[in-house]
C-alpha positions as CSV (number, residue, x, y, z in Angstrom):
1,X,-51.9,114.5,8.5
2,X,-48.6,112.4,7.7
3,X,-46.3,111.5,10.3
4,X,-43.4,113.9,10.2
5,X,-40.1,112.3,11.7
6,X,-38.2,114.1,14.3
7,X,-35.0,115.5,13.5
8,X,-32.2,112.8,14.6
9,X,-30.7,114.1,17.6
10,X,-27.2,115.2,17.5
11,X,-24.7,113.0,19.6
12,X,-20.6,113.1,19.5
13,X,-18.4,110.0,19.7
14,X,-18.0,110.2,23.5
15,X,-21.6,110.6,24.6
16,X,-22.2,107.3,22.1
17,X,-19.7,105.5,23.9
18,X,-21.0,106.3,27.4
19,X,-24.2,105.3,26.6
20,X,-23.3,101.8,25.3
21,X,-20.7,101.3,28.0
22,X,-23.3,101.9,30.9
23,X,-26.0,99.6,28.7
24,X,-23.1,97.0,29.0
25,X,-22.5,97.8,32.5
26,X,-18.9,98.4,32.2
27,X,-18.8,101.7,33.7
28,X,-19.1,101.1,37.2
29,X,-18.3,98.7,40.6
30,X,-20.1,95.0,40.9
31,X,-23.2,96.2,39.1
32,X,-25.1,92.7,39.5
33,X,-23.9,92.1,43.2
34,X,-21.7,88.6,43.4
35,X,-22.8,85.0,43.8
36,X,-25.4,82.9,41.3
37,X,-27.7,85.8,41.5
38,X,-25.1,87.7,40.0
39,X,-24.6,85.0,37.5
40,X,-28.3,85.0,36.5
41,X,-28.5,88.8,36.2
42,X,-25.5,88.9,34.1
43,X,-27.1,87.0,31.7
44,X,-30.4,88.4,32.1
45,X,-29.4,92.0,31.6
46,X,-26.7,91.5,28.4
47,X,-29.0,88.7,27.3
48,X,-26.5,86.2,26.4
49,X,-22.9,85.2,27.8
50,X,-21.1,83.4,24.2
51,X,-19.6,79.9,24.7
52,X,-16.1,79.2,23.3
53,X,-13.8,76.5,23.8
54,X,-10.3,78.2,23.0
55,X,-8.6,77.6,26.4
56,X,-5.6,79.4,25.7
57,X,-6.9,81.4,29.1
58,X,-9.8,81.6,30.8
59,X,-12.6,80.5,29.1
60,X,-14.5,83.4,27.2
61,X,-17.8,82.8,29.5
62,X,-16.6,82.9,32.9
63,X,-14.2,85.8,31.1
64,X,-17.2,87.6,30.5
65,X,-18.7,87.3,33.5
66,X,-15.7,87.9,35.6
67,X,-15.7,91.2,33.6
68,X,-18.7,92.7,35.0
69,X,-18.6,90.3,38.5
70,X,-15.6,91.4,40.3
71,X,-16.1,88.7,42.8
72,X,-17.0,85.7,40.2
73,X,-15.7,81.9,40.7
74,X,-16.4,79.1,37.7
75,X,-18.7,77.4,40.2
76,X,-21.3,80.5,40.1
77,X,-22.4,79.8,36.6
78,X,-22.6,75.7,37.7
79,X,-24.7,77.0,40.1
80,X,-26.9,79.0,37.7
81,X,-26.8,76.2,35.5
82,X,-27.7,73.2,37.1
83,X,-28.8,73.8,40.5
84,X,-31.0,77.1,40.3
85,X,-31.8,76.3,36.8
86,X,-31.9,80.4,36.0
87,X,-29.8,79.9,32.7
88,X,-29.3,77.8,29.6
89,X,-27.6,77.2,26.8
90,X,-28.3,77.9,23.4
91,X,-27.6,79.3,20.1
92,X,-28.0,83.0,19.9
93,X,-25.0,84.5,16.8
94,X,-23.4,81.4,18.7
95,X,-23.9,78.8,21.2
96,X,-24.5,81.3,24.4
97,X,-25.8,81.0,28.0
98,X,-29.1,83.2,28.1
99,X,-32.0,83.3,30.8
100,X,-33.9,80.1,31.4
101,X,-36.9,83.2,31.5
102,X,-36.9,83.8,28.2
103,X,-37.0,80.3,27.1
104,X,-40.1,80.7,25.6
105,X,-38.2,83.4,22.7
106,X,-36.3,80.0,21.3
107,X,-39.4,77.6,21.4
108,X,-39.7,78.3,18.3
109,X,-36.4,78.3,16.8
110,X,-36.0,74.5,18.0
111,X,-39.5,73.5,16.2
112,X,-37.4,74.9,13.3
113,X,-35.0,72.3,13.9
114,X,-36.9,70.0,14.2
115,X,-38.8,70.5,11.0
116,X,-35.3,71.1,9.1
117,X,-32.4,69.9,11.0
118,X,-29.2,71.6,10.3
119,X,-27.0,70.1,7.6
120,X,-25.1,68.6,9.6
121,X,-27.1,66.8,11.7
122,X,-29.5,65.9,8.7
123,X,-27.9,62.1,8.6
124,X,-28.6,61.7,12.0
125,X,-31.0,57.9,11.5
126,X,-33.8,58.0,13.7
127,X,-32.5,54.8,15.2
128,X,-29.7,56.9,16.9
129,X,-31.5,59.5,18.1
130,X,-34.4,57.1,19.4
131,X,-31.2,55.4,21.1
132,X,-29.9,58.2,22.9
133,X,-33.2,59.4,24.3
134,X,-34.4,56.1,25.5
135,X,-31.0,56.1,27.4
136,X,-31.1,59.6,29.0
137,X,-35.0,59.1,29.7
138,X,-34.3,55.1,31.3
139,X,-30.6,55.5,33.1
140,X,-30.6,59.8,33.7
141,X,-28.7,62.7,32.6
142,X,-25.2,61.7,30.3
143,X,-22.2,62.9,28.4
144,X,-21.1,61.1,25.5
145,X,-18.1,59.8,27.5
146,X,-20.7,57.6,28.9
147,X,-21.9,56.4,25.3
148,X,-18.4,53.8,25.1
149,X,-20.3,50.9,23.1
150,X,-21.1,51.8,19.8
151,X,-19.2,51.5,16.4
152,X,-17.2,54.4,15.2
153,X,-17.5,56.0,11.9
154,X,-15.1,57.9,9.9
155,X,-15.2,61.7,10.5
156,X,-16.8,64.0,7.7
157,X,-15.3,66.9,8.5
158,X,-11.7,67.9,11.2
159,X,-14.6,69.2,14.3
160,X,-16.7,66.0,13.7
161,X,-16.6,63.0,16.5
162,X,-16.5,59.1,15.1
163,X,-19.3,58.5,17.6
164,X,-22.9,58.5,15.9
165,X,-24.1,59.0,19.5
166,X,-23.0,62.9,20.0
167,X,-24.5,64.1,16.0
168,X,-27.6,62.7,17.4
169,X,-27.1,64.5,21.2
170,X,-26.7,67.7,19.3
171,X,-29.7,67.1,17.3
172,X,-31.9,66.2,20.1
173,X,-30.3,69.7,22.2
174,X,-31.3,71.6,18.9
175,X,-34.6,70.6,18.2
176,X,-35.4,71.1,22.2
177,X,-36.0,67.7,23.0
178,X,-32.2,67.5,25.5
179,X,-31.1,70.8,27.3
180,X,-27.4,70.7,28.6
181,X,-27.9,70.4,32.2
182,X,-24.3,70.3,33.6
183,X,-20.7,71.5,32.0
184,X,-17.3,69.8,32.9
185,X,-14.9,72.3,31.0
186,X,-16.1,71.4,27.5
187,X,-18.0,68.0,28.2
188,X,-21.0,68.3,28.3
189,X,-24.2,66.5,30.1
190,X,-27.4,66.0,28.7
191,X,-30.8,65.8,30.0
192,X,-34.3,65.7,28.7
193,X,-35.1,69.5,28.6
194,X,-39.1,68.7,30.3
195,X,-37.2,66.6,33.5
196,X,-34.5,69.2,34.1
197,X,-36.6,71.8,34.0
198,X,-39.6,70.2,35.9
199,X,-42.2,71.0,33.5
200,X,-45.8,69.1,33.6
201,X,-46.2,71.1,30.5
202,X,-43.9,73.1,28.4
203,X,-44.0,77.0,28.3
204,X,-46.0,78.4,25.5
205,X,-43.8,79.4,22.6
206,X,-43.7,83.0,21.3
207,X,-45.1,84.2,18.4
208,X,-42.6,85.5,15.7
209,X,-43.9,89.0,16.4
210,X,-42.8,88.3,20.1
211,X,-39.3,87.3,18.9
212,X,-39.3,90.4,17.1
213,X,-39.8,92.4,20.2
214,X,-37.7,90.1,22.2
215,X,-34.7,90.8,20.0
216,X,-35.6,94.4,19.5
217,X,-35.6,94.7,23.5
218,X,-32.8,93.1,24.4
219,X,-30.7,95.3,21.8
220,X,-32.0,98.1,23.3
221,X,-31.2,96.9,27.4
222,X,-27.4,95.6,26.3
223,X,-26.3,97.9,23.5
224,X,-27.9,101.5,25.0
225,X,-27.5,103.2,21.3
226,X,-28.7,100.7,18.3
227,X,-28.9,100.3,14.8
228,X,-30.3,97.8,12.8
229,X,-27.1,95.9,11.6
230,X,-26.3,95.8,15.5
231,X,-29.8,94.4,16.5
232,X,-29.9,92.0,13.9
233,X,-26.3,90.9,14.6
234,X,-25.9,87.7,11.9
235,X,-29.8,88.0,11.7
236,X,-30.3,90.2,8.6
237,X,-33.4,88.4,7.2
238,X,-35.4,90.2,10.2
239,X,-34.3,93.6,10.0
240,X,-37.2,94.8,7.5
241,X,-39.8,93.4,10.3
242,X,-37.6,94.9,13.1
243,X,-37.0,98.4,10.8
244,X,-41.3,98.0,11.3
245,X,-41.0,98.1,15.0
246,X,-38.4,100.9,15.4
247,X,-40.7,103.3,13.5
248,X,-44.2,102.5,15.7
249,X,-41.6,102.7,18.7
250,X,-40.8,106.7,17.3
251,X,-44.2,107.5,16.3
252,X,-44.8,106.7,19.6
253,X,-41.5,108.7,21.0
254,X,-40.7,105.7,22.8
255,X,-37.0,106.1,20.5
256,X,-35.5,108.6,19.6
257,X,-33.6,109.1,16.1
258,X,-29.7,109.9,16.8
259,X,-27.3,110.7,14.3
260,X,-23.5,110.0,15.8
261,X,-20.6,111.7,14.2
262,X,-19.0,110.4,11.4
263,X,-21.9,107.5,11.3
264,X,-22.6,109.5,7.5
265,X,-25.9,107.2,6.2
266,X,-26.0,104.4,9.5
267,X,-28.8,105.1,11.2
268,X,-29.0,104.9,15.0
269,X,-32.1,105.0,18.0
270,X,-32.2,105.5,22.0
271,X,-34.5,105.6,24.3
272,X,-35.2,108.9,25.8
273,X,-33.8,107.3,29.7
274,X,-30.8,106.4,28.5
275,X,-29.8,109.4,27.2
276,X,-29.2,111.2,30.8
277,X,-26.7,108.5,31.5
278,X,-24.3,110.2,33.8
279,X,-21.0,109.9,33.2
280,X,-19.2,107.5,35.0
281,X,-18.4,108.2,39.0
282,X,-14.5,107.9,40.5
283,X,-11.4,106.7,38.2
284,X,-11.4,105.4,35.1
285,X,-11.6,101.8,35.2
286,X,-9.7,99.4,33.5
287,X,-10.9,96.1,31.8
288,X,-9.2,93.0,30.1
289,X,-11.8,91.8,27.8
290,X,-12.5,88.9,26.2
291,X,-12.1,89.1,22.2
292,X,-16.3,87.0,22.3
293,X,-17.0,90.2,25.0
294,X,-20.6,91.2,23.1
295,X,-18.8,95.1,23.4
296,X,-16.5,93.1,21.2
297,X,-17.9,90.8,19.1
298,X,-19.7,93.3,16.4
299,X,-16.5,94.2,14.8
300,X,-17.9,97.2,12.6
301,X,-19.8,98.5,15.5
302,X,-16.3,98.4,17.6
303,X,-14.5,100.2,14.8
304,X,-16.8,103.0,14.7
305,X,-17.4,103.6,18.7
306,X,-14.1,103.2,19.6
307,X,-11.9,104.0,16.6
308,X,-10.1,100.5,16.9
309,X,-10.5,97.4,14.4
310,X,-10.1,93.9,16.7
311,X,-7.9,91.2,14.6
312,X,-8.9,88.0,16.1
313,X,-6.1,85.9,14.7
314,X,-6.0,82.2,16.3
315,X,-6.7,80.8,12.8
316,X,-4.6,83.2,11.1
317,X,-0.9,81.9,10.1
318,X,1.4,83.3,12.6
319,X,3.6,85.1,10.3
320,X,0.2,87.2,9.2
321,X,-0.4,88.2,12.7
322,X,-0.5,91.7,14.0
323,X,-2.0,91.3,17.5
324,X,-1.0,88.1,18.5
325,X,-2.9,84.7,18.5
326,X,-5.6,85.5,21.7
327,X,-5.2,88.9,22.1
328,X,-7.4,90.6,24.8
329,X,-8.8,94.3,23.7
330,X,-7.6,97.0,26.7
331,X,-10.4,99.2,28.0
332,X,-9.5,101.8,29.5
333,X,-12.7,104.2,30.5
334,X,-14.0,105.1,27.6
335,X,-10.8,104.4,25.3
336,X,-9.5,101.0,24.1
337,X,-5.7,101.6,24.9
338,X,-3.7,98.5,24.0
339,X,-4.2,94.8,22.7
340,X,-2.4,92.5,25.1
341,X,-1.9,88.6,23.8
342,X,-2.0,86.7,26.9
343,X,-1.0,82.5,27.3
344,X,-1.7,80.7,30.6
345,X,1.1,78.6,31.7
346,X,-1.1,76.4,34.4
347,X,2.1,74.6,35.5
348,X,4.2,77.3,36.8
349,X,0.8,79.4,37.6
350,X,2.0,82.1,35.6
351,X,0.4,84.5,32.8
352,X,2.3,84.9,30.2
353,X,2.6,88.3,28.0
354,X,3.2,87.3,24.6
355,X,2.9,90.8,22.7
356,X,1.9,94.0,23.8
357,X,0.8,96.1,21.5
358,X,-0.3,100.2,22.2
359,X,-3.0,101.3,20.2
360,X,-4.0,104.2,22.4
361,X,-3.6,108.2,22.5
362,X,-0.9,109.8,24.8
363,X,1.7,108.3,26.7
364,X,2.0,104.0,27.7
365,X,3.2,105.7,31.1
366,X,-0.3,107.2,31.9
367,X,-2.1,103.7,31.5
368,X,0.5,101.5,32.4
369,X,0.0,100.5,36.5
370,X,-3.4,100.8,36.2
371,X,-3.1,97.6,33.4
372,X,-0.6,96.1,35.5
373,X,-2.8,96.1,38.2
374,X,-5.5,94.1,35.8
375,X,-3.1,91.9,35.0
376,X,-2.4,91.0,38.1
377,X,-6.2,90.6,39.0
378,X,-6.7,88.3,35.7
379,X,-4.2,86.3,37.1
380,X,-5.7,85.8,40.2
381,X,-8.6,84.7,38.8
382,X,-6.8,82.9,36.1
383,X,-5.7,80.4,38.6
384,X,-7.9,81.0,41.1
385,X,-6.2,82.5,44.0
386,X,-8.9,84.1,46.5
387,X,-8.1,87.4,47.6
C-alpha cells in the first residue's frame, strides 16, 4: 500500500515560539555551565557562533555567547580556540565559529575550494600562496601584520588589502590548507590546519549524503520547529535532497508534520521530544540580542514567529533609518518588546542609548526595569567589570 502522510499537527504561535526558544536555549539560567566548556557547548549545541567585525559594541560572537553564558569573558572563546582546540572558524551562511568535532562536515567544502577558488581569490599566483605557506610551515603560526616586506598593489575593490600576502592567507584558510588558530580583535593568526590540530593524518571527509544529514541535524538541535527555507538558510540548491530526508525521517515517524497558524502553504516538522517542551520555569527573562543572533539572523522566519521585521540599517543612509544604525532586538520571554540602538563610548566607559524604539504589546512601564536591569548587565560586560 502507499504511504499515507499524517495529518500535520496543529500548533498556535506561542507553542512555535516555545519550542524554538528552548532549541536556542534562551529560555532558561546558564544552560551550558560557564568557562571554555561552556564555550565549546555553545557552539556545539547551536552549531555555529557568526563572526562580524562591526565594533560599534561588543562584538556579535562573544555577544552571542554572553547571551546564553551568563558568566562569559572574551578569553573563554581564546581558550576554546587556541588552547583546547574544541572550535574553529569557518564559513557556514558566514564566516562562523563551529565545533572542531564536526570538522569532517567542511572537508569537503574546502576541496571545493580548492578545485574552484572563490572569485576573488582566483588571481591569487601560485608564487604567493607557495610563499606564505613556506613561511608559516619554516618560522610558525603568523598574521599578516607579520608579512611587512612585500610590494603593495592597488586595491580592486573598498574591503580589499594592498598586500598580495593576505588574498593568498584567505585562499590557503579556504581551501583547508591554514586554519585560524588565534584572534586578536579582528587580526587574525594563521597556522597550517594539520600542525594546529596535531593530525598524523587528516579526518576522513563526509560524504555529501553525510552533509545532508549534518545540516538536516543541526537544524533540527538549534531551531526546535524547521522548515526547509530555515534549514537550508542561503543553501537553497540542497533543499530537494534535504526535502528527501525529511520524508524517510516521517515515514519513519522520527518528524512530525506541524502546520503553525497563519504559516498558510510553509510547511514545518518537529520531532516528537521536542514537542513536550515545558514552558519555561520562574520570570520571564529578558535578553539583548545581537542583530547576527541565529534567532535573529533568518529575517522571514523572525517575522513570522515573533510578529516583528528586524531592519538592520548600518549600511542604510541615516536619514532612511527607522531603528537606528546597530540596533539590538529586545526579548522579552517569548515577546520581542523594543529595538534599542546602543553605541559604546570606551573612553568614558559608558553605553550609550541612541534610540529606543517600543515595538511591543501593553504598557513600556511593565518591561521597563527588567530592560534596565539588562542594560546595565551589557554594560558590565561591555567593559568588563566582574561582578
Amino acid at each position: 500500500m502507499p504511504y499515507l502522510a499524517a495529518a500535520p499537527l496543529m500548533l498556535t504561535k506561542p507553542e512555535a515560539r516555545r519550542i524554538w526558544l528552548r532549541a536556542q536555549r534562551l529560555d532558561g539560567p546558564a544552560p551550558f555551565g560557564d568557562g571554555s566548556e561552556a564555550v565549546a557547548k555553545a557552539v556545539d549545541h547551536l552549531g555555529y557562533v557568526q563572526i562580524d567585525t562591526i565594533n560599534v559594541i561588543e562584538r556579535c560572537h562573544h555577544h552571542i555567547l554572553w547571551t546564553r553564558i551568563p558568566a562569559y569573558r572574551r578569553q573563554h572563546l581564546h581558550q576554546a580556540l587556541s588552547v583546547d582546540k574544541t572550535i574553529f572558524e569557518y564559513w557556514t551562511h558566514a564566516l562562523s565559529y563551529v565545533p572542531a568535532k564536526d570538522i569532517r562536515f567542511f572537508l569537503p567544502a574546502m576541496k571545493r575550494h580548492r578545485q574552484s577558488p572563490k572569485t576573488q581569490f582566483a588571481a591569487v599566483s601560485q608564487d604567493d600562496l607557495r610563499r606564505v605557506l613556506t613561511l608559516i610551515r619554516n618560522d610558525g603560526a603568523l598574521s599578516i601584520r607579520d608579512i611587512d616586506d612585500e610590494v603593495l598593489v592597488e586595491k580592486d575593490h573598498a574591503w580589499a588589502s594592498r598586500k598580495p600576502s593576505k588574498r593568498a592567507l584567505q585562499r590557503a584558510f579556504y581551501s583547508g590548507a591554514l586554519t585560524i588558530s588565534a584572534r586578536s580583535g579582528m587580526v587574525k593568526t594563521y597556522e597550517l590546519m594539520d600542525r594546529h590540530f596535531g593530525w598524523n593524518r587528516r579526518p576522513d571527509a563526509a560524504s555529501e549524503r553525510q552533509v545532508l544529514v549534518y545540516v538536516l541535524d543541526r537544524a533540527l538541535r538549534s531551531q526546535g520547529v524547521v522548515s526547509l527555507d530555515s534549514i537550508c538558510h542561503l543553501d537553497a540548491p540542497r533543499k530537494a535532497e534535504i526535502r528527501r530526508l525529511i520524508d524517510a525521517r516521517v515515514r519513519r515517524k522520527e518528524l512530525l508534520p506541524v502546520a503553525i497558524e497563519g504559516a498558510g502553504k510553509l510547511e514545518h516538522w518537529v520531532q516528537p521530544e521536542m514537542l513536550d517542551t515545558p514552558p519555561p520555569s520562574g520570570p520571564d527573562r529578558v535578553h539583548l540580542l545581537s542583530p547576527f543572533d541565529p534567532l535573529i539572523i533568518q529575517r522571514k522566519r523572525l517575522q513570522f514567529f515573533f510578529d516583528y521585521g528586524h531592519r538592520f540599517e548600518a549600511y542604510v543612509p541615516k536619514e532612511k533609518r527607522l531603528l537606528g544604525y546597530f540596533a539590538l532586538p529586545v526579548l522579552d520571554g517569548d515577546e520581542i518588546i523594543a529595538a534599542i540602538d546602543l553605541k559604546a563610548d570606551r573612553e568614558k566607559q559608558k553605553l550609550l542609548v541612541q534610540q529606543w524604539t517600543w515595538v511591543g504589546r501593553g504598557s513600556v512601564r511593565s518591561h521597563k526595569a527588567r530592560v534596565e536591569a539588562e542594560l546595565h548587565r551589557f554594560a558590565d560586560f561591555q567593559f568588563d567589570r566582574q561582578r
